[in-house]
C-alpha positions as CSV (number, residue, x, y, z in Angstrom):
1,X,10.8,-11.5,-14.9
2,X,10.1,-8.4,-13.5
3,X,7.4,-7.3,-15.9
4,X,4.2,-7.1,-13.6
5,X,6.1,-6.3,-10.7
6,X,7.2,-2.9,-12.6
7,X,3.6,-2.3,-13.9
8,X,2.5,-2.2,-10.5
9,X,5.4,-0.1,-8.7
10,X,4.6,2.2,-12.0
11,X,0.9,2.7,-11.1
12,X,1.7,3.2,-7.4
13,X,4.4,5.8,-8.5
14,X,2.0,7.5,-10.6
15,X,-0.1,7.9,-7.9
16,X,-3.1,6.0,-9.7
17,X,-5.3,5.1,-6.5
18,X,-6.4,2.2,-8.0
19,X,-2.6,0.9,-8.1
20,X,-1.7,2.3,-4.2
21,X,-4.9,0.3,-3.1
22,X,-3.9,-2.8,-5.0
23,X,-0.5,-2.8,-2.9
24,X,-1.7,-1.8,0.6
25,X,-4.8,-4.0,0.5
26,X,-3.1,-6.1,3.6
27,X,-1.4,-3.0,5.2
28,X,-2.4,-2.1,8.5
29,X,-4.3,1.9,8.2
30,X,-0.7,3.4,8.8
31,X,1.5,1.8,6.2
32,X,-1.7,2.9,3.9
33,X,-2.1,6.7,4.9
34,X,1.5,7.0,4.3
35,X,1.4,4.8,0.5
36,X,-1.5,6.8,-0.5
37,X,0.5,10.5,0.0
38,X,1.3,9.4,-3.5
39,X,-2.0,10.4,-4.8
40,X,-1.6,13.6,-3.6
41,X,1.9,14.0,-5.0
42,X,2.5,11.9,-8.0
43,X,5.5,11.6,-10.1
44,X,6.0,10.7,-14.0
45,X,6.9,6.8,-14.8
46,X,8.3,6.1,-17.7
47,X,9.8,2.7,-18.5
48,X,13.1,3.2,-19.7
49,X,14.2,2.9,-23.3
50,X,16.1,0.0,-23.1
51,X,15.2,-1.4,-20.3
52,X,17.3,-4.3,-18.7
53,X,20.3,-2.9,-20.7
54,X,23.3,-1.0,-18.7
55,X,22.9,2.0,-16.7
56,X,19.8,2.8,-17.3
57,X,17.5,1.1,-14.6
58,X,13.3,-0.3,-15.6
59,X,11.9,2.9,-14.8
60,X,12.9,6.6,-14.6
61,X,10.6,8.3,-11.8
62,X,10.5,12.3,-12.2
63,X,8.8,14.9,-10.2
64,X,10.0,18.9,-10.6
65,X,12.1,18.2,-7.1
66,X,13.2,14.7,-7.8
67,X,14.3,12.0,-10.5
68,X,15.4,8.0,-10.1
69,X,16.2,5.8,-12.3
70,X,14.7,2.5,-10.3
71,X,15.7,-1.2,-11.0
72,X,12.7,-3.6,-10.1
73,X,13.5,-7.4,-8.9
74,X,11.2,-9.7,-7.6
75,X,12.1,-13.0,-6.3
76,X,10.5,-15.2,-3.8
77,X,13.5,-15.1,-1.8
78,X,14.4,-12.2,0.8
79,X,17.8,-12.1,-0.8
80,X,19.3,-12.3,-4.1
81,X,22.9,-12.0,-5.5
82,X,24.3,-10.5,-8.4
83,X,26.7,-12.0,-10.2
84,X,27.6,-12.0,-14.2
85,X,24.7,-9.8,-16.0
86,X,23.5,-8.5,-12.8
87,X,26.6,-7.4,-11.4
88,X,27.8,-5.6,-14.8
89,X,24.0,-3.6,-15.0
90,X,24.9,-2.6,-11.0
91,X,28.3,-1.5,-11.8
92,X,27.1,0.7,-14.8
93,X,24.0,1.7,-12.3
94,X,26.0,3.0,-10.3
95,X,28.4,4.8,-12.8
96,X,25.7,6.7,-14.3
97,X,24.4,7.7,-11.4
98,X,27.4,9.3,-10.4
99,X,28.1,10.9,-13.7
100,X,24.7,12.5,-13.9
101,X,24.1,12.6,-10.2
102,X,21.4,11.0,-9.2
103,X,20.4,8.7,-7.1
104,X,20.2,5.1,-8.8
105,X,17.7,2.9,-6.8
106,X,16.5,-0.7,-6.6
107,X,12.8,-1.6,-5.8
108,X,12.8,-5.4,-4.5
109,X,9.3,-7.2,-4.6
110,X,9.5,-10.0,-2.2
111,X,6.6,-12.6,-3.5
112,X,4.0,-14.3,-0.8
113,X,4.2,-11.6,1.6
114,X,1.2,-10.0,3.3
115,X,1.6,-6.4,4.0
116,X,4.5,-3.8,2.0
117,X,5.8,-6.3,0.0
118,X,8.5,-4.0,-1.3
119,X,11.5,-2.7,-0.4
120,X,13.7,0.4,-1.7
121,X,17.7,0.3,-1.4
122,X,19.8,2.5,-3.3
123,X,23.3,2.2,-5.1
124,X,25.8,4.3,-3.4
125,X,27.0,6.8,-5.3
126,X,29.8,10.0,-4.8
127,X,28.8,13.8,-5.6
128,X,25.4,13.8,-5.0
129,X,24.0,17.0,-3.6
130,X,20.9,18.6,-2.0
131,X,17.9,16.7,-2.0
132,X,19.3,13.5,-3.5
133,X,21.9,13.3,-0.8
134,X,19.2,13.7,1.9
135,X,17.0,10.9,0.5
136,X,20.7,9.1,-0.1
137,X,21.1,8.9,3.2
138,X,18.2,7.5,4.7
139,X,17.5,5.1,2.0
140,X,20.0,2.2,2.7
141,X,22.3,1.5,0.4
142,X,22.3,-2.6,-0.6
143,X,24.6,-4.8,1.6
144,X,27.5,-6.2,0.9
145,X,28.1,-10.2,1.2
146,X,31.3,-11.1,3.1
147,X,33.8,-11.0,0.2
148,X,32.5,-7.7,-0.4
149,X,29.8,-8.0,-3.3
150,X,26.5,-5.8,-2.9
151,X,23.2,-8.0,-3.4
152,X,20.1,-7.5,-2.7
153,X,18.2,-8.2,1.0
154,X,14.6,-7.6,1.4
155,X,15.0,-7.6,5.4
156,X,17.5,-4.0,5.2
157,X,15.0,-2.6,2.6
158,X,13.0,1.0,3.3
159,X,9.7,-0.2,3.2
160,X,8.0,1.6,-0.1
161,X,5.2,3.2,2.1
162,X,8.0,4.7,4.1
163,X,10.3,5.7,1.1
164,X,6.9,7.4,-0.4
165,X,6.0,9.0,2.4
166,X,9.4,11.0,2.9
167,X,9.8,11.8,-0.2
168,X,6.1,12.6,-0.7
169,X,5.5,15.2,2.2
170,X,3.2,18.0,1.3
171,X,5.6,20.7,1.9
172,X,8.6,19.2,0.2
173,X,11.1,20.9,2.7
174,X,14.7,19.7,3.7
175,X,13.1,19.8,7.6
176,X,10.6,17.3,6.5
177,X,13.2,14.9,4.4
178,X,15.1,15.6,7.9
179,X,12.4,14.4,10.1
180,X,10.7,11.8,8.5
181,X,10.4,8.1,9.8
């Protein structure tokens, strides 16, 4: 159950202070000055219509320059595998985000961890362009297990403080999506 995990990546996205402090409170002054670029430049959460059904991810995250649909897991595992239910809502993930082109993502809350406790990894998808495929390539897509299935590992995750901070930057510039950590 995912349900306070995507209250609090909501309030972080929103860039409520309040949330960005809640997440960071064991983050070294770095990982915090980066999370809290949020505040500064804020997107719209809404929780999707639906959500948990196909396609259409637990929150859709929308700035003038940007929009994801994000899928939030927790677990207190660093890894967790889709299969049956899960593996039918990342295959349709994944199809809508290639038929509207964007960039589908999954935010992974890994429990009992002090410091960024989440991670961001996308769904690869074909035909994105611009901005998307920018941030699509630095985010890193979720690995495949050795027959070839995608799950999800908190250890190849984009820290969130990272992922906010590139696609936060002041200036909003392709240099800046280019050069950041």
């Amino acid at each position: 159950m995912s349900g306070p995990y995507e209250r609090e990546l909501r309030s972080v996205l929103a860039g409520e202070r309040k949330g960005v402090i809640a997440i960071t409170r064991s983050c070294n002054e770095v990982e915090r000055a980066r999370a809290m670029q949020v505040c500064k430049r804020p997107f719209l959460v809404v929780r999707a219509p639906g959500s948990g059904s196909e396609g259409t991810g637990d929150l859709l995250v929308l700035r003038g320059d940007v929009c994801f649909p994000i899928e939030v897991k927790s677990s207190k595992t660093s890894k967790i595998y889709l299969s049956g239910r899960t593996m039918t809502q990342y295959d349709a993930f994944k199809q809508t985000g290639e038929r509207c082109g964007l960039l589908p993502l999954y935010a992974f809350r890994l429990k009992g961890v002090r410091g960024d406790s989440w991670r961001i990894l996308s769904v690869p998808v074909h035909g994105l362009s611009g901005k998307m495929r920018l941030i699509a390539n630095r985010v890193p897509n979720l690995p495949l297990t050795r027959n070839g299935a995608p799950h999800l590992d908190w250890d190849h995750g984009m820290p969130l403080h990272r992922f906010i901070a590139m696609i936060c930057r002041s200036d909003g510039s392709r240099a800046s999506l280019e050069s950041s950590p």
